[in-house]
N, C-alpha and C positions, 0 to 999 in steps of 0.2 A: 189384403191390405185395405185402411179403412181411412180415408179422409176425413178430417173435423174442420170445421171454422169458429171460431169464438162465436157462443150466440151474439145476434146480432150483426152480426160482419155481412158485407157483401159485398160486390163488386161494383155496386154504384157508387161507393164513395172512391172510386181510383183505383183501391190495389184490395187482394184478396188473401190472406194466408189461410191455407191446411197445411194441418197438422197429420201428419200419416203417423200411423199405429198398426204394427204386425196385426196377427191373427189371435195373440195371447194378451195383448191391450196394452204392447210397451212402445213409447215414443220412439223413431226410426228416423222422422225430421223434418221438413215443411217443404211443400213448393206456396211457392208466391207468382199470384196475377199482378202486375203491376204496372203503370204506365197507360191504365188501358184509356182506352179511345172510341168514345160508344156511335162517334160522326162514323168513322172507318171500321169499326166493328172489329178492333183489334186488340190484343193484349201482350205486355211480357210475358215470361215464364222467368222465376229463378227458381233455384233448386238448393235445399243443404243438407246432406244426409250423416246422421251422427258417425263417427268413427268407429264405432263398434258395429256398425251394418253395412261399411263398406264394400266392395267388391263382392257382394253376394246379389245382385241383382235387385237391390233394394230400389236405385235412381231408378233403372228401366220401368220397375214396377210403378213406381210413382208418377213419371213421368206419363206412363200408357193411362193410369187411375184419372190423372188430369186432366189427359187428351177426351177421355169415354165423360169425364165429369161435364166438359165443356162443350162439348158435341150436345148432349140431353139437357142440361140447364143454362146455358145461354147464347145469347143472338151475335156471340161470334165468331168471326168470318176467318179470322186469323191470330195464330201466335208465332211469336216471336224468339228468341234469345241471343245473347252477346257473350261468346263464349274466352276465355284468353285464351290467345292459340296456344298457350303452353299447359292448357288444363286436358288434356288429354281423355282421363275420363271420364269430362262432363261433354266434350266433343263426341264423345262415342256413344253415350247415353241417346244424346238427342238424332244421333245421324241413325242411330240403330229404332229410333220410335220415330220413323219418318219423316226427319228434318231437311229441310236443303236451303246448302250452302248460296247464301245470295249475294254476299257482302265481306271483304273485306277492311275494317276499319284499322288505318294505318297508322302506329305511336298512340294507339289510344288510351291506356289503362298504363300504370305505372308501377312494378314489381322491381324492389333489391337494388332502387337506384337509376332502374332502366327501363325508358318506354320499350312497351312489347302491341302486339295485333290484338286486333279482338275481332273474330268472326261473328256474322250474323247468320241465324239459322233459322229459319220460315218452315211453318209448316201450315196449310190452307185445309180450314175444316170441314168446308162442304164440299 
C-alpha cells in the first residue's frame, strides 16, 4: 500500500490528506492529519476506506502505513483519534495498530436523532 499527498500538501498548513492506493495503483481511501498542533507535537488521525476494501484489512494497513509515515517524516510526538462507540470497526483498527483508550467523550456526536460516545484513542510515537 502506497500513500500520496497532493503536490504541495503538507502538514504545516493544519491538516494533511493521503490518498492510499493498493499494490495495482487503485484508490482504497485517505487517512487525514488534522487538528494538528506543532506547540504539543501532536495530530488527529481520521480514516475513510472505500466500500469495496472493506474488511479486508485495508484500515489496518493504512493505518500501520501512517503510523511508520509519521515516525520517519515528522517531529511528532503524538496522534490521536475520536472514534463513535458505535463504529466498531474503526475502534478495532486503531486498538489493533496500538491505540489506547484515554477518554471518554460523553453525548458527543449525534447519530439517527440521538447523541451517542465518542471515544478517544492516543497512540505516543517516540
Amino acid at each position: 500500500m502506497t500513500l500520496k499527498a497532493q503536490q504541495g500538501d503538507s502538514l504545516s498548513s493544519g491538516k494533511l490528506t493521503l490518498y492510499a492506493f493498493d499494490d495495482a495503483d487503485h484508490p482504497v481511501g485517505c487517512v487525514e492529519l488534522y487538528n494538528y498542533d506543532p506547540i504539543n507535537r501532536r495530530a488527529a488521525v481520521g480514516i475513510v476506506v472505500s466500500n469495496e476494501y472493506r474488511h479486508r484489512g485495508n484500515g489496518s494497513t493504512m493505518i500501520q502505513t501512517l503510523t511508520d509515515f509519521c515516525r520517519q517524516n515528522t517531529s511528532l510526538h503524538q496522534l490521536y483519534a475520536d472514534i463513535a462507540a458505535t463504529n466498531t470497526p474503526s475502534l478495532h483498527i486503531f486498538q489493533k495498530a496500538g491505540y489506547a483508550h484515554c477518554a471518554t467523550l460523553r453525548d458527543w456526536v449525534i447519530r439517527s436523532d440521538r447523541f451517542i460516545d465518542t471515544h478517544r484513542y492516543q497512540l505516543i510515537l517516540e
